[in-house]
N, C-alpha and C positions, 0 to 999 in steps of 0.2 A: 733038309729044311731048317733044323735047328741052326746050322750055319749062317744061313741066310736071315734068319732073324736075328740075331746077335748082329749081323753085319749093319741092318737096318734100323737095332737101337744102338748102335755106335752114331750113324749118322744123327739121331733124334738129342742123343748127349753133347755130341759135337758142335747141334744146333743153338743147343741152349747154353754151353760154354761160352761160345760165340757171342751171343745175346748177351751175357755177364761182361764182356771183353769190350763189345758196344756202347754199356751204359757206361763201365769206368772209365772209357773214354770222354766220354759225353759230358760226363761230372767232373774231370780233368779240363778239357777245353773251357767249359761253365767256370770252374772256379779260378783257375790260371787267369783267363778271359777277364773278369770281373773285379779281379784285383790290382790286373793291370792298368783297367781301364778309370777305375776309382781314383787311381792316384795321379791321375793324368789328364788337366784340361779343366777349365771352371764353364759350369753349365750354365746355358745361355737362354734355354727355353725348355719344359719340360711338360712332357702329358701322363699325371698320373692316372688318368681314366684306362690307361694298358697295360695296370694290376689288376685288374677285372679279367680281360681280358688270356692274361699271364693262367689264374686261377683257374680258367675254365681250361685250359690245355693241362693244367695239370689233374684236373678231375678228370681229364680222359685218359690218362697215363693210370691213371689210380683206376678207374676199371677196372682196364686190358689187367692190371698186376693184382685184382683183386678177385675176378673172376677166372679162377685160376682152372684147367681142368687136369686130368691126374698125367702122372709121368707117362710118357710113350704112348702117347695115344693121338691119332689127329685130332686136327680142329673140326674136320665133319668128315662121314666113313669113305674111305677111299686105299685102293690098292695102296701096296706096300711103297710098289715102285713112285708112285706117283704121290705119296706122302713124303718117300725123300726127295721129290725132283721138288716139291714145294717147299720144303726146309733148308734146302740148297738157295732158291731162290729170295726167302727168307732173310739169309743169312748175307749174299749179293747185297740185297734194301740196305742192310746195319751198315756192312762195310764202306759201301757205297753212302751211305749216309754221313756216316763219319767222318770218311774225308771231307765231304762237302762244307761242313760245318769248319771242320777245323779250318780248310782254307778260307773259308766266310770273315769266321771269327779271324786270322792272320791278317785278311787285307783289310777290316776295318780297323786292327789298333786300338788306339786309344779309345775309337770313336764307340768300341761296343756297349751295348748297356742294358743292362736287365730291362729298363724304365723307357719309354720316349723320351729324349732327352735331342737336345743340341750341347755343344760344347763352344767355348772360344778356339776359332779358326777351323770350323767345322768344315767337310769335302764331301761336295758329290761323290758317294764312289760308286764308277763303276764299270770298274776292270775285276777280272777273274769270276768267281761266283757271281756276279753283283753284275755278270755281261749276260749273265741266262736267264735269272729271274730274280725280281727286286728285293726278295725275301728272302735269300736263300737257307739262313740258319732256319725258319721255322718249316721248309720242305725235306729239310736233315730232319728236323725234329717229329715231323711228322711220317717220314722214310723209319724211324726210331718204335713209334706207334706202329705202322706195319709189323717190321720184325717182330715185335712183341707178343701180339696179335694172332699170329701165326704158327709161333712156336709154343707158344703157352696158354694161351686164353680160350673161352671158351667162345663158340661161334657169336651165340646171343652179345658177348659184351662189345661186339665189333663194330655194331651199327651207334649203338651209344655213345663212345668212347670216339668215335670219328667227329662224330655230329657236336660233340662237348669241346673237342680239340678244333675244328674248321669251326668253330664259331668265336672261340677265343682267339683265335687266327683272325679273322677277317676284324676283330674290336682292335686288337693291336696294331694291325696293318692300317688301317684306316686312322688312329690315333698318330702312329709315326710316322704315316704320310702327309697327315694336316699339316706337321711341324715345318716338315719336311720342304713343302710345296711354298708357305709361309715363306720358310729361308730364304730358297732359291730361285722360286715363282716359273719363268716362264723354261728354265735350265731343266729342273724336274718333272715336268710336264714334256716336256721334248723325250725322256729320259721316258716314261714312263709309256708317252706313245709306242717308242722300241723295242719296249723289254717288259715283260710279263712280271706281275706281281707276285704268283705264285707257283703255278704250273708253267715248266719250258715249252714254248713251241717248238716243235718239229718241220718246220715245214719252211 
């Protein structure tokens, strides 16, 4: 038995490794991202109303990392096996997540931006992420809030932390798409009937 436990908190270490591996990615694409995109392009319309918006995702990150529960232990009581097939799946969300973002943030370029913003010689895009769903960095980002979630947080701060995070989701989406629709008018609206804002269709 003892074997089998040690095996079990290897997985729960290896989770939360993982989880560290996710963020400094996350904070690599963000600041890479940001600096590239800063030096690149004079902006042409901008909605600062989507630092509100920004704030309230980040006070759902500050939960999930504030309401922390103790090492090795799940998020609500369940077999062993079934705490690592959830830590496993966990850790799937991050990885998964990361890419998404990263290739997000690669095919907008210049065009990325903390802020709602337009640039001079702004583009529709939407190829790659941007062909599944309109948002894609903040469903990375919120794939991000899962893992976290799940590896380290306590059950209660889960419903909070979502609710703080999909509401600043929905101020920012709605701010970038005003600009957005502005721009391009009946292009992004065509765009928009096809392709989900924030969750992909399956079907």
């Amino acid at each position: 038995m003892g074997g089998q436990y040690i095996q079990f908190d290897a997985i729960e270490a290896t989770a939360q490794v993982a989880l560290a591996i996710s963020w400094l990615f996350f904070a690599v694409i963000f600041f890479v991202g940001r600096r590239g995109a800063a030096s690149k392009g004079k902006t042409t319309a901008r909605s600062n109303r989507s630092r509100f918006g920004l704030v309230l995702q980040m006070i759902g990150y500050a939960i999930v990392f504030s309401i922390a529960r103790p090492y090795f232990t799940p998020i609500v009581p369940m077999p062993k096996w079934a705490e690592a097939t959830v830590l496993l799946i966990a850790t799937g969300i991050g990885a998964a997540s990361i890419w998404f973002c990263f290739a997000a943030a690669r095919t907008l370029g210049k065009q990325w931006s903390l802020v709602a913003r337009i640039v001079e010689g702004h583009e529709l895009i939407e190829a790659g992420p941007f062909a599944v769903v309109r948002n894609p960095i903040y469903l990375a980002m919120f794939g991000l809030l899962l893992q976290a979630a799940i590896v380290i947080s306590m059950w209660q701060a889960v419903l909070p932390a979502a609710v703080a995070f999909l509401t600043g989701t929905y101020i920012r989406i709605y701010e970038e798409e005003k600009i957005l629709r502005a721009e391009f008018g009946e292009k992004f609206d065509d765009y928009a009937k096809r392709v989900p804002a924030f969750l992909p269709r399956f079907t």
